[in-house]
N, C-alpha and C positions, 0 to 999 in steps of 0.2 A: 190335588189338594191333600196334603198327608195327615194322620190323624197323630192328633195330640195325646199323648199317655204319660201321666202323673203319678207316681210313686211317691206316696203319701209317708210322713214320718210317722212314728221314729226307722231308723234304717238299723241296719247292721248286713252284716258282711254280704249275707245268703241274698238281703234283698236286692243289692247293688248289683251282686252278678246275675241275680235273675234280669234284671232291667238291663244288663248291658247285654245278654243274651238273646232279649226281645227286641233291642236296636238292634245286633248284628242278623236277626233270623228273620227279620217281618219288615218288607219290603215297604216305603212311605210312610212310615209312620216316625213320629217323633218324641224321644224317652225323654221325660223331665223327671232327674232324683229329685225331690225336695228334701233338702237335710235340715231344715227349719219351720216352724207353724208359720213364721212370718212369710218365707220362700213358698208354703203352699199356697197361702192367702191367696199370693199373686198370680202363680201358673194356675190354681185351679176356676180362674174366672174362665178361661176360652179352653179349659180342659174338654177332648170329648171322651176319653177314659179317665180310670183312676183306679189305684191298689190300695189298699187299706181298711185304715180305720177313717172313717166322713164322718168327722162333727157337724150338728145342724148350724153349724156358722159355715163352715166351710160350705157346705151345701146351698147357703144362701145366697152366695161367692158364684156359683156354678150357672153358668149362664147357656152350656150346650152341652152338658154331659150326659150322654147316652148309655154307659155303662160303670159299671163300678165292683170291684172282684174284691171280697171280703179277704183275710188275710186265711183263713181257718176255715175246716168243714165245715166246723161248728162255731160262730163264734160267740164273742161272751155274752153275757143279759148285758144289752144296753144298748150294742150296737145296729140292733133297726129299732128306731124310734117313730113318732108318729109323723112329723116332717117327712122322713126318707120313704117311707109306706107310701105315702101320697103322690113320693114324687116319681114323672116316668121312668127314672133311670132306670135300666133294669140291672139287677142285683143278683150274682153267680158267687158260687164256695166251689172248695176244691172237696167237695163230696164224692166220694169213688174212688178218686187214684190211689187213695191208700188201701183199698180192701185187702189187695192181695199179702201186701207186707207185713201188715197188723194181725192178716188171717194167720199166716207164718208164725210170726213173733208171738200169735197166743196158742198154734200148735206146740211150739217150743217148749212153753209152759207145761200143757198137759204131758207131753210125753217125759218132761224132767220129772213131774209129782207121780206120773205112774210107775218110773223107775227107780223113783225115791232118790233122785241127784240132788235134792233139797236138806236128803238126810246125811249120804256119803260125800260130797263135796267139802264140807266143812271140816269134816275128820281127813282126808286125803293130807292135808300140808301139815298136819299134826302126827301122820303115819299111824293111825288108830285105823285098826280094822275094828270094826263091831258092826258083823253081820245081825242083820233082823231077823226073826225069828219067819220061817215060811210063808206065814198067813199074814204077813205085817210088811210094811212098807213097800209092796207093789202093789198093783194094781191091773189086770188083764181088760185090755181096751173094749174087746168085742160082747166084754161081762158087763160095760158100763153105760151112764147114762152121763150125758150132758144136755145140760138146763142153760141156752145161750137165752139172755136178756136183751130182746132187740135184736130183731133179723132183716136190719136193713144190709146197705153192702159189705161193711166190716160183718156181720153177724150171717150173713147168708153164707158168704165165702168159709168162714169159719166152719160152720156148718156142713159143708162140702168135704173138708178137710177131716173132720172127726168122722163124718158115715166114711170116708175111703179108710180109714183104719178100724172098719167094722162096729164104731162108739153108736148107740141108740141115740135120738138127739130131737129132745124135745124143745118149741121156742117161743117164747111169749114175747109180741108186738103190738101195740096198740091202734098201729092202723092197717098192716097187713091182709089180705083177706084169701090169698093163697099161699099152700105151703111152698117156700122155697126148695130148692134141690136141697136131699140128705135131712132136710125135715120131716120124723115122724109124725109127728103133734105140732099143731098152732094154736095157743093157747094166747086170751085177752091176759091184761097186767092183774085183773083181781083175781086172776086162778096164781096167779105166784105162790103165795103163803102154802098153796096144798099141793103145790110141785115139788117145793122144795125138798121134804124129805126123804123121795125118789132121786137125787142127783148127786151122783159123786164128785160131780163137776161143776160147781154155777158160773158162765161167763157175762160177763158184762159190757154191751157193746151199745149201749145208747151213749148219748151226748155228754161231755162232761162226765166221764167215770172213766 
C-alpha cells in the first residue's frame, strides 16, 4: 500500500522539484502537487502526508493524515492553531539544516565589519583610497566580544565559529540550561540590556529576526 504525500499550495518552482525529487527517491510512495485550494480539497481527504501551510478547513478534509512538514523552521504566528494542536498529526520544521550555512553567512558578516569591507568596498568602484586612521575601522577578533541572541542551532554553530577565531562569546537563550560549545557565558533574555554594552558584536538568531 503506498503512502499518499500532498504538496499543499501555493507552489513555485523549488517546491515542484522538491516533490518530484521525493517521487523519484522514496520508494511507494505517492507525490500529489496540488496547484489549487480546490485541488487540495480533494487529495487531502485520503492524504496520509502533507507540505505546507494546513488551513483548519483543510484539516477538517483530513481523514488519515499522520504527518504534516511545515514549510519553514519557523513558521509564521498562525500557522499552529488550536484545531491542529489537538489534532494527532504529527507536526515537523526544517529546524537544523540550516545552522551550518546561516552560521557561515553571519561569519561572513563579522569578519567584513572587523576588516571594515563595509567601509572600503563602497570607495573601491569609485577609485577613492581613504585609509582609516589606525585605531578606526578594524577590529582584532581575539580582543572582542560577541553577544549571540538565541543559542539554539543557528546560534550555537555560530558560536563555534567566533570562539575558533579566538572572539569571547557570550549568549543569552531563554530555555537553554547548558552552555553550548565556544560559549563563555549563558545568560537568561532579562540580563540583555546589561550585556550589551560589553559587545562589539550583537547577533541575532531567534525566530523571526
Amino acid at each position: 500500500m503506498s503512502v499518499k504525500f500532498v504538496f499543499l499550495p501555493p507552489q513555485r518552482d523549488e517546491t515542484r522539484a522538491w516533490a518530484r525529487a521525493v517521487a523519484e527517491g522514496v520508494a511507494g510512495i505517492n507525490v500529489v502537487v496540488a496547484e489549487t485550494d480546490e485541488q487540495a480539497r480533494r487529495e487531502i481527504v485520503d492524504a496520509d502526508a502533507a507540505f505546507g501551510t494546513l488551513p483548519a478547513e483543510l484539516l477538517s478534509r483530513a481523514e488519515r493524515l499522520r504527518w504534516l512538514q511545515a514549510p519553514a523552521a519557523a513558521p509564521p504566528a498562525g500557522y499552529y492553531y488550536p484545531e491542529l494542536a489537538r489534532h494527532p498529526v504529527q507536526v515537523t520544521n526544517f529546524r537544523g539544516i540550516f545552522n551550518e550555512h546561516i552560521a557561515a553567512h553571519i561569519m561572513a558578516f563579522v569578519l567584513a565589519f572587523a576588516r571594515g569591507l563595509h567601509r572600503y568596498i563602497p570607495l573601491q568602484p569609485r577609485h577613492e583610497w581613504q585609509p582609516a586612521a589606525l585605531d578606526e575601522g578594524m577590529m582584532y577578533l581575539p580582543e572582542s566580544t560577541a553577544l549571540i541572541v538565541g543559542a539554539g542551532g543557528i546560534g550555537a554553530e555560530t558560536a563555534k565559529l567566533c570562539a575558533a577565531f579566538g572572539m569571547r562569546v557570550v549568549a543569552v537563550d531563554a530555555r537553554l540550561a547548558d552552555r553550548p560549545e565556544g560559549v563563555a557565558e549563558l545568560h537568561r533574555p532579562e540580563d540583555l540590556d546589561s550585556l550589551l554594552p560589553a559587545a562589539d558584536f550583537v547577533i541575532l538568531t531567534v525566530p523571526h529576526t
